[in-house]
C-alpha positions as CSV (number, residue, x, y, z in Angstrom):
1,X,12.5,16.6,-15.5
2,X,8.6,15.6,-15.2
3,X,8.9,12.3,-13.7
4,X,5.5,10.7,-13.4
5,X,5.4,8.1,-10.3
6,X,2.9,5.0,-11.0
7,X,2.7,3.5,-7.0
8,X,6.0,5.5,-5.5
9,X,3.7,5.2,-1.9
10,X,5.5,2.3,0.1
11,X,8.6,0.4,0.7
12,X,11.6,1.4,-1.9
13,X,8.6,3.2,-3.9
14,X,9.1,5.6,-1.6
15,X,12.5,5.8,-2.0
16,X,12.4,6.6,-5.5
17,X,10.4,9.4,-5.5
18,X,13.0,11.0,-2.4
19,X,16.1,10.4,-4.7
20,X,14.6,12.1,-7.7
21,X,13.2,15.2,-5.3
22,X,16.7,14.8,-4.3
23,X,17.9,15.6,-8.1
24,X,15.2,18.4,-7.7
25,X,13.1,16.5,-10.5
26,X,8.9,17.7,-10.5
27,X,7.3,14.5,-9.4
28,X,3.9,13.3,-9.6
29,X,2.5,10.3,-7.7
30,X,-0.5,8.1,-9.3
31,X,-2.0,6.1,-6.3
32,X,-5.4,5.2,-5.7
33,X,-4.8,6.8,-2.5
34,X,-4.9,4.2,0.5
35,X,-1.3,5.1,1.4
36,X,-0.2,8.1,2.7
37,X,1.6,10.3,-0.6
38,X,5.4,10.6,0.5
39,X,6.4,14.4,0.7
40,X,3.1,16.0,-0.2
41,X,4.4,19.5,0.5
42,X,6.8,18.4,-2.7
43,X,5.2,16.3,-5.0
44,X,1.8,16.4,-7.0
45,X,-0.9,13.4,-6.5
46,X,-3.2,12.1,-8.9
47,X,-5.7,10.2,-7.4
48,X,-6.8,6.9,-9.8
49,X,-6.5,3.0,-10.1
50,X,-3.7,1.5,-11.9
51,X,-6.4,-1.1,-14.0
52,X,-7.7,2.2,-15.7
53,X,-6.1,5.1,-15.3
54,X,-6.7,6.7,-18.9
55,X,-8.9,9.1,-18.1
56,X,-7.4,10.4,-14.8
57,X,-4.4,12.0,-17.1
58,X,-5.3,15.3,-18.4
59,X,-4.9,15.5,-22.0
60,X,-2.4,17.7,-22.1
61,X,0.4,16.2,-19.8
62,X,3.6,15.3,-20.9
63,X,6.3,13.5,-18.9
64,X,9.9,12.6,-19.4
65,X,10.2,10.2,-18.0
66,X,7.4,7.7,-16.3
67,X,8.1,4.6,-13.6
68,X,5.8,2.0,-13.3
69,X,6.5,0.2,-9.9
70,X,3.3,-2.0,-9.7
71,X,3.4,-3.5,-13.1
72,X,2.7,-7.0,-11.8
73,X,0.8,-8.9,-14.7
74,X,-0.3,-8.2,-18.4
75,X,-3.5,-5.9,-17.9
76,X,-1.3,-3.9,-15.8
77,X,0.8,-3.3,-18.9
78,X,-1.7,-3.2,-20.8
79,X,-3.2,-0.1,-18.9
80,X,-0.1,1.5,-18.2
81,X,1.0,1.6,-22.8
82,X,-3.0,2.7,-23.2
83,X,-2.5,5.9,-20.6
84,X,0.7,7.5,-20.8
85,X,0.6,6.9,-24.8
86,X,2.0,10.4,-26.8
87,X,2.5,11.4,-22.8
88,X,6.1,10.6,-22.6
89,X,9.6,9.8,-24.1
90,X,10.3,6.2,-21.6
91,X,8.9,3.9,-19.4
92,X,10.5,2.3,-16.6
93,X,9.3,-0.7,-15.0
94,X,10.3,-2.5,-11.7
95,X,10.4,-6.1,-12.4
96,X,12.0,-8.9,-10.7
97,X,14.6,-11.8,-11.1
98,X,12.0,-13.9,-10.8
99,X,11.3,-13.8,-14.3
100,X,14.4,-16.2,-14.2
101,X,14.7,-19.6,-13.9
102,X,16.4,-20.8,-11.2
103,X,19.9,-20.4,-11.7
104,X,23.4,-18.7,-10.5
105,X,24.6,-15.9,-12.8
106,X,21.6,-14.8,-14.5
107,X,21.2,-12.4,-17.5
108,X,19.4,-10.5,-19.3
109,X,19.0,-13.3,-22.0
110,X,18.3,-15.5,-20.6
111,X,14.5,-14.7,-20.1
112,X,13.5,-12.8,-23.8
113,X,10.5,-11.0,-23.4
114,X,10.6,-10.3,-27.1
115,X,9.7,-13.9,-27.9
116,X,7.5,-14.7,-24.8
117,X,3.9,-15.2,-25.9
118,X,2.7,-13.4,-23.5
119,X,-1.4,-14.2,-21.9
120,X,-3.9,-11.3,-21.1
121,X,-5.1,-11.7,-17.2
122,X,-5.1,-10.1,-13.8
123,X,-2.9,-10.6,-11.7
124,X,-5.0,-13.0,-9.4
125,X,-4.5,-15.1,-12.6
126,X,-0.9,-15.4,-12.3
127,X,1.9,-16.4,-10.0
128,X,4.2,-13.5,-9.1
129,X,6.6,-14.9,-11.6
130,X,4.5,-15.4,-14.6
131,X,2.6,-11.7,-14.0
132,X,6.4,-10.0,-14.5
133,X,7.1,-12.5,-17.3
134,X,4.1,-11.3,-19.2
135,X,4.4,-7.9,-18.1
136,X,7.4,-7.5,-19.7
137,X,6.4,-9.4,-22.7
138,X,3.5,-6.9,-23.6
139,X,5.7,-3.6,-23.3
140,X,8.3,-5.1,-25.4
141,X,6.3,-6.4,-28.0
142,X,3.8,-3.7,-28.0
143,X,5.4,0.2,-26.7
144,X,6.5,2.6,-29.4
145,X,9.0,4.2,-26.2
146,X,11.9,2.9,-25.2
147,X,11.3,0.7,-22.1
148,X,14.2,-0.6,-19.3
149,X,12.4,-3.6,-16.8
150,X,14.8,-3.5,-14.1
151,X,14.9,-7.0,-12.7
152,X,15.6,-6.7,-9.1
153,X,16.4,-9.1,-6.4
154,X,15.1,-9.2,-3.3
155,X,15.0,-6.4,-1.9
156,X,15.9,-5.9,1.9
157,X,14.9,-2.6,3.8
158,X,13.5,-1.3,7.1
159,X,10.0,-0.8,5.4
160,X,9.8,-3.9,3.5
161,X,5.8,-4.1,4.3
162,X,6.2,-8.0,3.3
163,X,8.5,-8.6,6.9
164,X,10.5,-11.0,5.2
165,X,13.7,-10.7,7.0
166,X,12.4,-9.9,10.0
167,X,10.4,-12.5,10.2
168,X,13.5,-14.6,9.7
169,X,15.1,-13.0,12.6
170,X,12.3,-13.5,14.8
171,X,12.1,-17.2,14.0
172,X,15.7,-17.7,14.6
173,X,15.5,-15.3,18.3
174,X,12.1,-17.7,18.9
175,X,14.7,-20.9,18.3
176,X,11.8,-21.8,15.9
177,X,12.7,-24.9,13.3
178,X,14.0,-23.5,9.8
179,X,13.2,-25.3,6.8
180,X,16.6,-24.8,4.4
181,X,16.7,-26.9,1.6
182,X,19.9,-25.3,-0.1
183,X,22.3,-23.6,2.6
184,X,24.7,-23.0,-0.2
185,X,22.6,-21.6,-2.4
186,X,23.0,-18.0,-3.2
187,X,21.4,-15.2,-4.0
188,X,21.7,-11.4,-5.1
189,X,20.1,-9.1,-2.6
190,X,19.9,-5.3,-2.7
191,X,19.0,-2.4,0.0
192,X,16.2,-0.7,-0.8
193,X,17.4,3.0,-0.8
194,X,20.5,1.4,-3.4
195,X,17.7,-0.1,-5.6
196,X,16.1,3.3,-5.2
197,X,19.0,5.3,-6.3
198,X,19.2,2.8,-9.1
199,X,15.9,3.0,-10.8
200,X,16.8,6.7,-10.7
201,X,19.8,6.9,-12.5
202,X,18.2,4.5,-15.3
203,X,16.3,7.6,-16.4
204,X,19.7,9.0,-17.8
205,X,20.8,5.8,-19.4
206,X,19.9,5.1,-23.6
207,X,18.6,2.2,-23.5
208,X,16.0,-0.7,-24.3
209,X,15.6,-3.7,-22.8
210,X,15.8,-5.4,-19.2
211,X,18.1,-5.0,-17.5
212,X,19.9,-6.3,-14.3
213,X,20.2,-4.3,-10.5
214,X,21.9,-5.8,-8.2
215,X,25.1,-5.6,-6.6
216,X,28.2,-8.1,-8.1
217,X,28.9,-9.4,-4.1
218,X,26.6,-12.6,-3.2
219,X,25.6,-13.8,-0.2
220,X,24.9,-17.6,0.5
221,X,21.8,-18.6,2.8
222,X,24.2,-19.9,5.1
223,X,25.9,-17.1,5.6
224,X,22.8,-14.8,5.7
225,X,22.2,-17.1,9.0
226,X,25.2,-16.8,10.5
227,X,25.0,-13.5,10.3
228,X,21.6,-12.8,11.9
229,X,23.2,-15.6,14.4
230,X,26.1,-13.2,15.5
231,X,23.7,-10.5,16.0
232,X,21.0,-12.8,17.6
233,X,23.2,-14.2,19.5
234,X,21.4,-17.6,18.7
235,X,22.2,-20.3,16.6
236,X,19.5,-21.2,14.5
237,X,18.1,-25.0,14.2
238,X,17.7,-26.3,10.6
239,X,16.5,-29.3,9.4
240,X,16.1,-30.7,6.1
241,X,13.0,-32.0,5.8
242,X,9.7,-29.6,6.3
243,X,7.6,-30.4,9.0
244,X,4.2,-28.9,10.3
245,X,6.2,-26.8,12.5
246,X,9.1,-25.3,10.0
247,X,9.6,-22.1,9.2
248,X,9.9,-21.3,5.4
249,X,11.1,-18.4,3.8
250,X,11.4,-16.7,0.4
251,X,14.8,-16.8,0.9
252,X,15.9,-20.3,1.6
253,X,15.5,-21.4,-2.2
254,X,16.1,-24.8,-3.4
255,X,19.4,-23.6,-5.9
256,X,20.7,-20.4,-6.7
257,X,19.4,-17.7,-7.7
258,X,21.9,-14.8,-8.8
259,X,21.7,-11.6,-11.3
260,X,24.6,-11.4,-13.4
261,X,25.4,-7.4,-13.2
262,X,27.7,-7.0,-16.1
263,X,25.1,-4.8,-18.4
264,X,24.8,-2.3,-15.6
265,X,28.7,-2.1,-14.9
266,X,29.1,-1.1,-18.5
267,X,26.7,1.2,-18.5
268,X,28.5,3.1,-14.6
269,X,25.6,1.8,-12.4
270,X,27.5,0.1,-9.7
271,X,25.2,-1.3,-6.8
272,X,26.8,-0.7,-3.0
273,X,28.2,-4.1,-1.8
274,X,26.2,-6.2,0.8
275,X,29.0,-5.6,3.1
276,X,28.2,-2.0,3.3
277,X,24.5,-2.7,5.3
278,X,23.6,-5.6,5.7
279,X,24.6,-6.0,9.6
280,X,24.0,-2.7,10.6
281,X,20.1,-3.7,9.3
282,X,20.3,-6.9,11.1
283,X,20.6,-4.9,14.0
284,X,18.1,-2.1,13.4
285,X,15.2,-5.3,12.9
286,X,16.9,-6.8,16.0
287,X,16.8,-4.0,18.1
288,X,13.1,-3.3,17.3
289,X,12.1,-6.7,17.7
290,X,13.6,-6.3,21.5
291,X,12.1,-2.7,22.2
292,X,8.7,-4.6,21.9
């Protein structure tokens, strides 16, 4: 296939675009080119903005299939449907659960981006949440190709460029005051090389519509902790109420938030268990955090 890559330059962007040159597909990146192109030796590399890439698409090119993994926010969208239009058979997005509401068991309909009425704007204009919600709104309501927004969960991974969980290790190996609100609460997590392999088997799938990734295992915040605690070797210090010294993350949410995984299961996309790497990437973080 002609895959056309829309970001595909960091974190499990990257990933994608090695599992499809895995599956021997002809990639092309689209970057504005402040990140180094993954496997240049391999791939192709069109150098443009994502806010207006129309022209930077010869007239002529046809893809099969084309992944958008920086649709954050309408005018994205917007600019993505005006490009690629008569210039391929499906879009893929990478969306989020956080076009969710809070909530265990999440799916697919219970955000419907055909009835969202959806807001042009930038994505300065939105919070991360809304941008995806409106994102998705626009391509559903507007694309003549099919579309699949995978909503993913947080997504864990050596080069996650936002440091979450390592961030959360370091505060726990500093013995620096966590902020938890919800221990129990849990939440669907994913590797990033499983999400990668994910988004690149949705090529072969007939379909429309979002569509869940995420493993059917949960983990708890609690037992996230205890986990980085065994490796650590330090037991962290919660509290319940913030203070000016708390540390905060993304991940200690005030209920559950879970993806219900049934659509993918029936479809033969099964997501590797937590089980499968979650300590042994404990341990990598750990271990870099104490070469340093």
């Amino acid at each position: 296939m002609k895959i056309l890559v829309i970001g595909g330059t960091r974190f499990f962007g990257k990933n994608l675009v090695s599992a499809l040159l895995e599956q021997k597909h002809d990639v092309t990146i689209l970057s504005r080119g402040n990140n180094d192109i993954p496997y240049p030796q391999k791939t192709s590399h069109i150098k443009a903005d994502r806010n207006d890439f129309t022209d930077a698409l010869n007239t002529e090119s046809h893809w099969d299939v084309v992944y958008d993994q920086i649709c954050y926010c309408t005018n994205d969208a917007i600019a993505t449907l005006e490009a690629i239009k008569n210039k391929t058979k499906k879009l893929i997005i990478a969306s989020s659960e956080a076009v969710y509401p809070d909530g265990a068991n999440m799916k697919e309909t219970n955000f419907d981006p055909y009835k969202f009425q959806y807001e042009s704007g930038l994505r300065s204009q939105f919070t991360y949440a809304a941008g995806k919600q409106n994102a998705e709104a626009f391509l559903y309501q507007n694309a003549k190709i099919p579309v699949i927004a995978a909503r993913i969960p947080f997504v864990f991974g050596e080069t996650d460029y936002t440091n979450r969980l390592r961030s959360l290790i370091d505060a726990v190996k500093n013995k620096t005051p966590l902020y938890v609100p919800c221990p129990q609460a849990s939440l669907s997590i994913i590797h990033e090389t499983d999400i990668a392999n994910a988004l690149a088997a949705l090529k072969e799938i007939d379909y429309n519509g979002p569509f869940n990734v995420a493993p059917c295992a949960l983990i708890t915040v609690q037992s996230l902790l205890e986990r980085i605690e065994a490796v650590v070797e330090r037991a962290p210090i919660i509290e319940n109420n913030i203070s000016p010294n708390s540390f905060s993350s993304d991940f200690f949410v005030p209920s559950s938030r879970s993806l219900n995984p049934e659509l993918a299961a029936s479809y033969g996309l099964q997501v590797p268990d937590i089980e499968d790497w979650l300590m042994p990437l404990i341990k990598t973080i750990h271990n870099q955090f104490t070469s340093h």
